[in-house]
C-alpha positions as CSV (number, residue, x, y, z in Angstrom):
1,X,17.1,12.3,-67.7
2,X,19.0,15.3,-66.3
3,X,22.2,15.4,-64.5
4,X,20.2,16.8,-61.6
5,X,18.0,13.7,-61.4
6,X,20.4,11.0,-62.0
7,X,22.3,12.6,-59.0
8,X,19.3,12.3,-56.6
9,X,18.7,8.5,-57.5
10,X,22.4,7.6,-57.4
11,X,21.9,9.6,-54.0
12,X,18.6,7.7,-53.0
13,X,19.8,4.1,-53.9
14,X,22.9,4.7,-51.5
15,X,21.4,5.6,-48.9
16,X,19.1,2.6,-49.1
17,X,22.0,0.7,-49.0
18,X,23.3,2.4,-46.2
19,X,20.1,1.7,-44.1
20,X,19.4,-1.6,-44.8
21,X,22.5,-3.2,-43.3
22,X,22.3,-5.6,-40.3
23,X,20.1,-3.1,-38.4
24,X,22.3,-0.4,-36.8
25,X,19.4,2.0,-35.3
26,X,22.6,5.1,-35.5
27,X,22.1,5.1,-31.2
28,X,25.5,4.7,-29.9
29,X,25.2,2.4,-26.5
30,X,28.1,2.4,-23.8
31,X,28.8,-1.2,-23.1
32,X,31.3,-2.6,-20.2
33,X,34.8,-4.0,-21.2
34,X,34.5,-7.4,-22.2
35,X,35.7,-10.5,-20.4
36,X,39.1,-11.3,-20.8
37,X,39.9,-12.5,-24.7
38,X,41.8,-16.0,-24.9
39,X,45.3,-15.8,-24.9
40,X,45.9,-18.7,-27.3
41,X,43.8,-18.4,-30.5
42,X,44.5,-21.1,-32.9
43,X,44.2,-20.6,-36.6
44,X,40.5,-20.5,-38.2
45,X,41.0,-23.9,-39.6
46,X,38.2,-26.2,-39.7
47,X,38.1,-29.0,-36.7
48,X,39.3,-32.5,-37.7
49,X,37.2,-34.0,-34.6
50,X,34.9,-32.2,-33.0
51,X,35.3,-32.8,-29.4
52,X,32.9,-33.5,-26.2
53,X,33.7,-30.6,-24.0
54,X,31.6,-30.0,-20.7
55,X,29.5,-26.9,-20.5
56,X,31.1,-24.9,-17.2
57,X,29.6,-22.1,-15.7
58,X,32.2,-19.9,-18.0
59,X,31.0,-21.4,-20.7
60,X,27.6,-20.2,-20.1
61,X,29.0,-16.8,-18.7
62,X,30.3,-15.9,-22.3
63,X,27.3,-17.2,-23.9
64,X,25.9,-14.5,-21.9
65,X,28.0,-11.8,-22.7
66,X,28.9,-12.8,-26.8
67,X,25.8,-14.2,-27.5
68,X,22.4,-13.3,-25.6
69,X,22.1,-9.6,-27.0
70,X,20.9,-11.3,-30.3
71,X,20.1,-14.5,-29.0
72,X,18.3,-13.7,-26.3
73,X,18.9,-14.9,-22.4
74,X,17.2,-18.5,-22.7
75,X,18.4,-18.7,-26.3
76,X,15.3,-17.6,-28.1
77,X,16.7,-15.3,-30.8
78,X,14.8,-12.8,-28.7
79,X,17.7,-11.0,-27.4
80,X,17.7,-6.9,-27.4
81,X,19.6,-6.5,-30.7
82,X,17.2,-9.3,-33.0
83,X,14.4,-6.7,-33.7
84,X,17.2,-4.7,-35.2
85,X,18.4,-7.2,-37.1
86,X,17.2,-8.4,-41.0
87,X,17.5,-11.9,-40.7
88,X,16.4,-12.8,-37.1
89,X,19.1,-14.8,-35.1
90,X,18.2,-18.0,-34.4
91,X,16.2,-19.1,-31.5
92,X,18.6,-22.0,-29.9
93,X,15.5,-24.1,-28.4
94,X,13.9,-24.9,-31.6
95,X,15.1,-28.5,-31.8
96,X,13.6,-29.3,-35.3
97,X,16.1,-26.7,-36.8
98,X,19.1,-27.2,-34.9
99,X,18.7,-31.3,-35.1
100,X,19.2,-31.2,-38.6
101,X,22.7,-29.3,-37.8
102,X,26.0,-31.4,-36.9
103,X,28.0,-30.2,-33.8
104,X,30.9,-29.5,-37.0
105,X,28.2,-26.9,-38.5
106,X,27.4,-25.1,-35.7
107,X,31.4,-24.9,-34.7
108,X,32.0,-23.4,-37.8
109,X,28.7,-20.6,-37.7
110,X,30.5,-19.3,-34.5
111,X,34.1,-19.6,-35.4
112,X,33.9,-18.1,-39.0
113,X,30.5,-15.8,-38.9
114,X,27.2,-16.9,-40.6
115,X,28.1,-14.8,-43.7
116,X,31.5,-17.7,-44.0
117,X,29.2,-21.0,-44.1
118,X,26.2,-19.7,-46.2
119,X,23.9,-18.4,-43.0
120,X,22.4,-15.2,-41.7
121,X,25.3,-12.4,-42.2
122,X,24.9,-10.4,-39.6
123,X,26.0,-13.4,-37.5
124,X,29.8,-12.0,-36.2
125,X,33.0,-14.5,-37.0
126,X,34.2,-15.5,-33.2
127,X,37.3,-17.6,-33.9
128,X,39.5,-14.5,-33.0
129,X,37.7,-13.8,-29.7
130,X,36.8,-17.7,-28.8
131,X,38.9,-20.3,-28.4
132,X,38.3,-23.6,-30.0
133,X,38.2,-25.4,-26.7
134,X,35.6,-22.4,-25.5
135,X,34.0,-22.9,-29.6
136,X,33.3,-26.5,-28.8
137,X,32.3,-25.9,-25.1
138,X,29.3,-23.2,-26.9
139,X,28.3,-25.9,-29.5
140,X,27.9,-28.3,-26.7
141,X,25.3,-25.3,-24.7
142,X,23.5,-24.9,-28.0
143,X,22.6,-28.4,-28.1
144,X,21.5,-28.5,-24.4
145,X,19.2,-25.0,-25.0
146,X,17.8,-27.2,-27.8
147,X,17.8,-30.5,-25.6
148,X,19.0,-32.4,-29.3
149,X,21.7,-34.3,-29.9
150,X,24.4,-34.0,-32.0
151,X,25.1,-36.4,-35.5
């Protein structure tokens, strides 16, 4: 094997890598600003009780903006981003799955990122955007998109 060769597959195998990341298509997209971020973002410890919080209509309006472009409007995992993706995000009506799931699970999928509790990687970490109050609020969504209950 020549010099030349070995060059060209060292060459071909990173650019495999490159491409097969969580799906960036290269397009560059303007987006508007983002809401507001919480002012008051505790540390990315682990909740010692998961609490009941109401689902308010900003709790829904940041499931919108964080969450529907891989998860789709209604929840679906059909949002614009999934057919980009490698691991499809998770279609929040599919009971069977998310049933199986405690409300302390899914808190920590969105505070510490999928790649954190063993899940899809391209799922983001949100515990420095998302308050736990706002966490738990999103968990509680989840499991009405699903219509299960939590253990």
């Amino acid at each position: 094997m020549t010099l030349k060769n070995l060059i060209k597959i060292l060459l071909s195998g990173w650019l495999v890598l490159q491409l097969s990341g969580c799906g960036d298509n290269g397009k560059e997209t303007v987006t508007p600003p983002p809401p507001p971020r919480a002012t008051n973002v505790p540390a990315t410890s682990p909740p010692s009780a998961l609490k009941k919080n109401a689902v308010t209509a900003e709790t829904r309006e940041v499931y919108q903006w964080y969450c529907t472009q891989c998860h789709g409007l209604k929840g679906k995992g059909d949002g614009i981003n999934a057919k980009l993706l490698t691991v499809p995000p998770r279609d929040h009506t599919k009971a069977y799955y998310l049933e199986t799931r405690t409300d302390k699970q899914l808190f920590s999928s969105i505070q510490l990122g999928g790649l954190a509790v063993g899940r899809a990687p391209c799922m983001p970490s949100w515990g420095n955007t998302l308050d736990e109050k706002m966490i738990h609020s999103l968990v509680r969504y989840i499991r009405e998109l699903c219509q299960c209950e939590a253990f």
